[in-house]
C-alpha distance (Angstrom), angle and dihedral (degrees) to the residues before:
residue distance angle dihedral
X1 . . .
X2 3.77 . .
X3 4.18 113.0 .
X4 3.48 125.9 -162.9
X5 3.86 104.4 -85.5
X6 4.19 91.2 58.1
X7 4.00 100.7 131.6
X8 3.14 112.2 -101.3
X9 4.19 106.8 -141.0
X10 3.81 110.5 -128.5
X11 4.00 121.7 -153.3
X12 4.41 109.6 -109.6
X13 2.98 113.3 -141.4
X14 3.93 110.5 -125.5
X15 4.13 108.9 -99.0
X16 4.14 112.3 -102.8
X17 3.44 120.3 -130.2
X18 3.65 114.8 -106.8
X19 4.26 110.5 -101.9
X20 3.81 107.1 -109.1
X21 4.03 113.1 -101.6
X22 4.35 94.5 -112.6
X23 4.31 83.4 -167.4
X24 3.37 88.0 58.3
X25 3.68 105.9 38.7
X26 3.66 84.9 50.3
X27 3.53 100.8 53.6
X28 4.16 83.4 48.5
X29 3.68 83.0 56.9
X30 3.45 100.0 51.1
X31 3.57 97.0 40.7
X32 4.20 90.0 56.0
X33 4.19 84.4 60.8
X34 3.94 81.5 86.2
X35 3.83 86.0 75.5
X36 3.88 93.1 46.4
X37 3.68 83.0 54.0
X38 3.98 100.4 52.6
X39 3.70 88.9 43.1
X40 4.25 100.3 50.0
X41 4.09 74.0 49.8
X42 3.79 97.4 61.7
X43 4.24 98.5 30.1
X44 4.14 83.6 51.6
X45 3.80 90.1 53.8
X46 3.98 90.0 50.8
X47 3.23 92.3 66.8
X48 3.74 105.0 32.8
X49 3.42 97.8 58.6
X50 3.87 87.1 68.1
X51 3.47 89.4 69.0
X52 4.14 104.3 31.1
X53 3.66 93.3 55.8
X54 4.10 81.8 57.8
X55 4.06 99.7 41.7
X56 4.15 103.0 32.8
X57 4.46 88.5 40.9
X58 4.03 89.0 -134.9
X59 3.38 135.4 156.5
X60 3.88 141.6 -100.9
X61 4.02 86.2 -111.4
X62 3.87 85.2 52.7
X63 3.38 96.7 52.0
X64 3.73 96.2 48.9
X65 3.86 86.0 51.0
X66 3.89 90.5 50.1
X67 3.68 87.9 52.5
X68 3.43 98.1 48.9
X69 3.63 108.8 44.7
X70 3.46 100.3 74.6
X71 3.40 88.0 68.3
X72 3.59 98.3 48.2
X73 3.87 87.9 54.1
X74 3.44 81.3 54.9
X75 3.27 106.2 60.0
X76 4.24 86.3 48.6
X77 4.12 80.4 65.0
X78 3.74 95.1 45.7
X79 3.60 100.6 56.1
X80 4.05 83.0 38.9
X81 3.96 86.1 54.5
X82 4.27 92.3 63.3
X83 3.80 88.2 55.0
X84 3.65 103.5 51.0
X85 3.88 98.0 36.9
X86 3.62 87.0 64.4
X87 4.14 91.3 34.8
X88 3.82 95.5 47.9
X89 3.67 107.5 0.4
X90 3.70 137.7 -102.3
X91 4.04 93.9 -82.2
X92 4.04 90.4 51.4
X93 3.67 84.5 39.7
X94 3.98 91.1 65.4
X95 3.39 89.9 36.1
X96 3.56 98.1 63.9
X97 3.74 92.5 37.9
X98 3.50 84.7 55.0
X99 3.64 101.1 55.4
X100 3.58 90.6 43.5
X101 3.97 97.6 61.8
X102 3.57 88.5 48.5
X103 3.79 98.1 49.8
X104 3.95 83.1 49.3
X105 3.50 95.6 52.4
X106 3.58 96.1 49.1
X107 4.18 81.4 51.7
X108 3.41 98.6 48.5
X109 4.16 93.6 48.5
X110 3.61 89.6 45.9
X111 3.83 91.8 60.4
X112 3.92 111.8 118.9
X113 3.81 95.4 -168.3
X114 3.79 148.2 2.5
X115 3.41 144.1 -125.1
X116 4.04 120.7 -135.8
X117 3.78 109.9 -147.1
X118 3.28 120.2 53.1
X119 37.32 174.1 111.1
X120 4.43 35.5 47.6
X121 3.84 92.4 169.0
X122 3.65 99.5 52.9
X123 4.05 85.3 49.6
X124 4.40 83.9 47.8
X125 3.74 115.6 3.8
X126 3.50 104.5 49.5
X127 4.02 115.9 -3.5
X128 3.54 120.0 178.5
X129 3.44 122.7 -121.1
X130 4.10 97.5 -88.9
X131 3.39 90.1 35.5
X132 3.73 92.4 47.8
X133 4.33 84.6 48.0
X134 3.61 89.6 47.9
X135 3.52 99.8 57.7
X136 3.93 99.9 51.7
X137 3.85 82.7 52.8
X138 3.48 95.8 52.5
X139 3.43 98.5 32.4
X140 3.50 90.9 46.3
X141 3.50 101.2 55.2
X142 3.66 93.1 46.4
X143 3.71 84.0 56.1
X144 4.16 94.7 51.3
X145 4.32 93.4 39.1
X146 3.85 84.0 64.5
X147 3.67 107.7 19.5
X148 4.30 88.1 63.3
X149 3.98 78.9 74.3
X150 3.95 98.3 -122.0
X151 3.80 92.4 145.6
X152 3.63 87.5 55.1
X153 3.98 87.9 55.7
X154 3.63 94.9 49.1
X155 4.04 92.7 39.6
X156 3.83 97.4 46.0
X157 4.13 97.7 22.7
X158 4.46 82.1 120.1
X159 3.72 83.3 65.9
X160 3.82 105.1 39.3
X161 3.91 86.0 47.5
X162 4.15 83.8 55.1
X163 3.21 87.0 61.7
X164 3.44 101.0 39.4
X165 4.26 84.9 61.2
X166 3.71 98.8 -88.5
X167 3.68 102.3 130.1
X168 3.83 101.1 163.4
X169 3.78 113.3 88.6
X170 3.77 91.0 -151.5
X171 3.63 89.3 54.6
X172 3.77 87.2 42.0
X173 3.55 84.8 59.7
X174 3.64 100.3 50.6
X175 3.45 85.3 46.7
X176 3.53 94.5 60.6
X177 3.60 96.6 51.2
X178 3.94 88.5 54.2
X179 4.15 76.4 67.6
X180 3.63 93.6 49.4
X181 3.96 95.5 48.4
X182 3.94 97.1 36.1
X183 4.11 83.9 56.9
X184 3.96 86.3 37.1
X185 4.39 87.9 53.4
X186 4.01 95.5 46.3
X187 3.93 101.5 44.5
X188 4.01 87.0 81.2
X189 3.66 95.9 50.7
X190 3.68 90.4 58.9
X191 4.14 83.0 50.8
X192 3.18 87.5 51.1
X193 3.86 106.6 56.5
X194 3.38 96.6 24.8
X195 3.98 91.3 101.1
X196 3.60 94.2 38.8
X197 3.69 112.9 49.7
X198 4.15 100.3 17.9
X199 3.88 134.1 -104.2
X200 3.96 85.4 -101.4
X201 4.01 91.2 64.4
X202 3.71 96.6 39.1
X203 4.13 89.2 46.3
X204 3.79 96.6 52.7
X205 3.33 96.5 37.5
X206 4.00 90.0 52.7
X207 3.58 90.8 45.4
X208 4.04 90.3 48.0
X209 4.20 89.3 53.8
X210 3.50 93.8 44.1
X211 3.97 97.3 49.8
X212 3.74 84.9 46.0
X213 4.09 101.9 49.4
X214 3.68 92.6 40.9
X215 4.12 96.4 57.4
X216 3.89 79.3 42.1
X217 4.34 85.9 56.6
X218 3.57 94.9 44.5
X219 3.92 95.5 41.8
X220 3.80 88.7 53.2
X221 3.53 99.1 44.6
X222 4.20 88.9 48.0
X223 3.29 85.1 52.3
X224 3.93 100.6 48.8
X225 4.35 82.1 46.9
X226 3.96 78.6 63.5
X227 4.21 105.1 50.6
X228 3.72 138.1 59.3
X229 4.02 109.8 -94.3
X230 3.57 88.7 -111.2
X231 3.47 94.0 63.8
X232 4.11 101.0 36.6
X233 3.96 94.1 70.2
X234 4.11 88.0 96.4
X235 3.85 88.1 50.1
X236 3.78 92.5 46.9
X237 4.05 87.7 53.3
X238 3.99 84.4 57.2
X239 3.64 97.3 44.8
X240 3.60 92.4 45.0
X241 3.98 86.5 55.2
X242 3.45 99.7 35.8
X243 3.92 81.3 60.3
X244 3.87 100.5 48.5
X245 3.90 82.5 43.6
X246 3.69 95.9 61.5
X247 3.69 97.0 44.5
X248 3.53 84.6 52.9
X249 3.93 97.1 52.9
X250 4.02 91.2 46.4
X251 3.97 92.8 47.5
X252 3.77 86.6 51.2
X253 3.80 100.8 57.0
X254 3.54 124.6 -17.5
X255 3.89 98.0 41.1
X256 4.03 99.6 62.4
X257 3.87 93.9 8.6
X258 3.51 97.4 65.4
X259 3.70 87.7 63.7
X260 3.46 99.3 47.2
X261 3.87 81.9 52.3
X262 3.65 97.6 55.2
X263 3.88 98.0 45.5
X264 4.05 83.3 53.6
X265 4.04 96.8 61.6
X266 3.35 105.6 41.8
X267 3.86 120.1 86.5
X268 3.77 118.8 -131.2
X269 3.64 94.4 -109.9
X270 3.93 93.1 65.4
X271 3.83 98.8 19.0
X272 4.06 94.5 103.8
X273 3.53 88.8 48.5
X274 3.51 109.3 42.0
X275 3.80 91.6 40.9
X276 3.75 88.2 64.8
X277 3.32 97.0 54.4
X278 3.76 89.7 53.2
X279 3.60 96.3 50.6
X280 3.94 89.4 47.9
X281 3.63 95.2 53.3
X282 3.64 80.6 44.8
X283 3.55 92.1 62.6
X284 3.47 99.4 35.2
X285 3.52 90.8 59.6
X286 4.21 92.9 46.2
X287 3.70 88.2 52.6
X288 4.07 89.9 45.1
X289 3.37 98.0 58.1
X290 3.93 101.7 31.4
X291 3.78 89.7 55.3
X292 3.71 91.5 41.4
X293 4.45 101.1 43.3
X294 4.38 87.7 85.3
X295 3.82 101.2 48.9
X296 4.08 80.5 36.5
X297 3.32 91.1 48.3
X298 4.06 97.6 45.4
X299 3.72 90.4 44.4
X300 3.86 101.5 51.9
X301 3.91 106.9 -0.3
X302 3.71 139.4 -93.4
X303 3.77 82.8 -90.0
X304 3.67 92.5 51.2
X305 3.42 92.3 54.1
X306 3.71 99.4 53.0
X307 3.98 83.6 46.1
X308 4.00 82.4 58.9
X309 3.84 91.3 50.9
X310 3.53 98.3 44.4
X311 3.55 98.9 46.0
X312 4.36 82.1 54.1
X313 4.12 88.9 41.7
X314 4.17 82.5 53.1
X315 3.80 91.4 46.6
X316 3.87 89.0 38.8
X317 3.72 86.7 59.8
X318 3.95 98.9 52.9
X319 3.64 85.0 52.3
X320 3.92 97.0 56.4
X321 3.88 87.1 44.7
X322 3.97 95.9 56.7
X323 3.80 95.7 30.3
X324 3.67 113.2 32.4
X325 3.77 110.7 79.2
X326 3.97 114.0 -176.3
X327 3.96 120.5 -98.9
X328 3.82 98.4 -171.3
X329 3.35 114.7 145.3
X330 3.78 89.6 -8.5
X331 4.06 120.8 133.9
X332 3.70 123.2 -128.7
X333 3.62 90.8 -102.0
X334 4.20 93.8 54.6
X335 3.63 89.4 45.8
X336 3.49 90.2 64.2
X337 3.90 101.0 39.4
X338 4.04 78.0 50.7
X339 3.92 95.5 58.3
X340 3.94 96.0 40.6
X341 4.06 86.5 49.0
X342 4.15 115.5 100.7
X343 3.49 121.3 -115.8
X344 3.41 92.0 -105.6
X345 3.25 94.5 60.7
X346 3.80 107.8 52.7
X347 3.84 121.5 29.8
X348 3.36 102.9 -140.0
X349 3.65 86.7 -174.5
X350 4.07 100.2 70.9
X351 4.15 102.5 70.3
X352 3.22 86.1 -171.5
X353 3.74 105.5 68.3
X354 4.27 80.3 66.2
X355 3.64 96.1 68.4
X356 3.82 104.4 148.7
X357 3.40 123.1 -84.4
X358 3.49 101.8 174.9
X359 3.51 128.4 23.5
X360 3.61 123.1 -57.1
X361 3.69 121.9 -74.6
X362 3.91 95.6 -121.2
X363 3.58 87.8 68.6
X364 3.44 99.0 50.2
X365 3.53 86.0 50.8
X366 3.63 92.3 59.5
X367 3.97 93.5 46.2
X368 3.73 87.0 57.1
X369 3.57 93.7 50.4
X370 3.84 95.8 47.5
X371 3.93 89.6 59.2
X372 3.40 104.3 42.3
C-alpha cells in the first residue's frame, strides 16, 4: 500500500553543454598565427632562391645556409621563449615576439643593399620517471616531424620538380604553390578528426602515408636517373604525385598534431620549459636537414636522399607505435599517471581503450589559457 510520503520520481532534465569561452578561443586562434608565420617563411624561400642564386652569384653551399638559418635563429627564440613565459608570462611573451617580427620586417625591407658571403633540472638533471617518459615522446616526435625532411620538400620542391621533368621555372613555380595549398587544404582535416578518432590514429596513420609516398618519390626519381627523357614523363607524373601525396599525409597528422600532442603531456609546471626544448630541437633539426638536402643530394642523389628520409619516416613510425600512448580526452593529471604507468599495464597500442571520458582536451586547453 503506497502512503503519502512515497517519492514521487521527477523527470531531469538532460545536462547542457557548457557555451564555448569565444575570448579564449580567440586568443587560441591568434596565438596559432605563429605557425602561419614560420611557414609563409619557408614557402617564400622556395621560391626566392630561384631567383637569389641568379642576382647575389652564390653557391649551392650558400643557399643551403640561407635556407637553414632561419631556423637556427629560431631555435635562439625558442629556448628564449621558456624563460620569458615564466619571467613575463605567455601573453607578454607573444607580445614581445610580436613586436619583434615586425620591427624586423620593417629592417629587413628597408635594406638598400646586400652583402654576399655570409624548474630546467627536473626537465634534465633529475627527471622522474613520467617526466623522464614524457620527454623522449615529445622530444622524439619533434625529432621525426622534421627529421622525415618535409621542409626540405617544401623549400627545394623547384628542384625536385626539375627533376621530376618540369623544366620551366614559371611552371616550377606554380608547381610549388600546388605544395603550399595541398598542405594549406589538409591541415583542417587533421582539426577536424582530431577529437573524434584520437591523435594516436591520426599520427600513425600520417607517419604510415608519409613512409609510403616518399619510397614511392625516391623510387620514381631512381628510376627516371635510369631512362631516356622521352620515356621518364610517366615516372615524372608519379613523382610529382608521390610528392603532393606526402605533403598531404604530414599536413594531416603529424605536421599540426604533433603539437597538439606535446602541449597535452606536459604538466603546467614544466610546460614553458619543456616546450622550448621541443621547438628548439625542432628547429635544429629543420635547419639540419634543409642546409644539408644539396650536399646530400650531390653526394648520393635526390633519390638517395628521400631513401634516407623514408627509411627515418619508417623508423619514426615504430617509435610513435611503442611510445605514443593516446591523451584524448585525458586530464593533465591522467596524462601523467599514463606516462609513469609500465607497459604492462597500459596498452598503448589499443586507441580505443582512450575513448573520452571527459571532455576533449582542446577545451581544456582553452580553459587553461583563459585563466592564466
Amino acid at each position: 500500500m503506497s502512503t503519502g510520503t512515497d517519492a514521487v520520481p521527477v523527470a531531469v532534465a538532460p545536462a547542457k553543454r557548457p557555451p564555448i569561452n569565444k575570448y579564449a578561443f580567440a586568443c587560441a586562434l591568434l596565438a596559432s598565427m605563429n605557425s602561419v608565420l614560420l611557414g609563409s617563411d619557408i614557402s617564400v624561400m622556395s621560391g626566392a632562391q630561384l631567383f637569389m642564386k641568379e642576382d647575389l652569384k652564390i653557391t649551392d653551399t650558400q643557399i643551403e645556409i640561407l635556407a637553414g638559418v632561419i631556423n637556427i635563429y629560431s631555435l635562439f627564440g625558442s629556448l628564449a621563449a621558456g624563460l620569458t613565459s615564466d619571467w613575463l608570462g605567455r601573453r607578454y611573451t607573444m607580445v614581445l615576439a610580436a613586436a619583434i617580427v615586425r620591427a624586423s620586417s620593417k629592417a629587413s625591407s628597408s635594406s638598400s643593399s646586400s652583402r654576399h658571403d655570409g624548474v630546467w633540472k627536473e626537465l634534465l638533471i633529475n627527471p622522474s620517471r613520467p617526466v623522464r617518459r614524457m620527454l623522449v615522446a615529445g622530444l622524439g616526435l619533434m625529432f621525426i616531424q622534421q627529421a622525415t625532411g618535409v621542409d626540405c620538400v617544401v623549400m627545394y620542391s623547384p628542384r625536385v620538380f626539375e627533376r621530376a621533368g618540369i623544366k620551366s621555372k614559371t611552371n616550377s613555380l606554380g608547381a610549388s604553390m600546388a605544395v603550399g595549398a595541398c598542405k594549406t587544404f589538409f591541415i583542417p582535416i587533421s582539426t577536424l578528426l582530431l577529437d573524434r578518432i584520437g591523435r594516436r590514429p591520426l599520427l600513425l596513420a600520417s607517419g604510415g602515408g608519409m613512409t609510403i609516398f616518399l619510397f614511392t618519390l625516391a623510387t620514381s626519381l631512381h628510376m627516371m636517373d635510369r631512362r631516356p627523357e622521352g620515356e621518364a614523363a610517366a615516372l615524372g607524373a608519379v613523382s610529382i604525385a608521390a610528392m603532393l601525396s606526402f605533403v598531404a599525409s604530414f599536413a594531416s597528422g603529424l605536421g599540426p598534431v604533433a603539437w597538439v600532442y606535446c602541449s597535452e603531456i606536459y604538466p603546467l609546471r614544466l610546460r614553458a620549459q619543456a616546450a622550448a626544448i621541443g621547438t628548439g630541437l625542432n628547429r635544429i633539426m629543420s635547419g639540419a636537414t634543409t642546409m644539408s638536402f644539396l650536399s646530400l643530394s650531390n653526394a648520393i642523389t635526390i633519390a638517395g636522399s628521400f631513401y634516407l628520409y623514408a627509411c627515418i619516416a619508417a623508423a619514426g613510425w615504430v617509435f610513435m607505435y611503442f611510445f605514443l600512448p593516446e591523451t584524448m580526452g585525458r586530464s593533465l593529471e591522467d596524462t601523467v599517471k599514463l606516462f609513469g604507468k609500465d607497459a604492462d599495464d597500459e596498452d598503448v597500442g589499443d586507441s580505443r581503450r582512450h575513448a573520452p571520458s571527459k571532455k576533449p582536451s582542446t577545451s581544456t586547453e582553452l580553459e587553461l589559457s583563459a585563466q592564466h
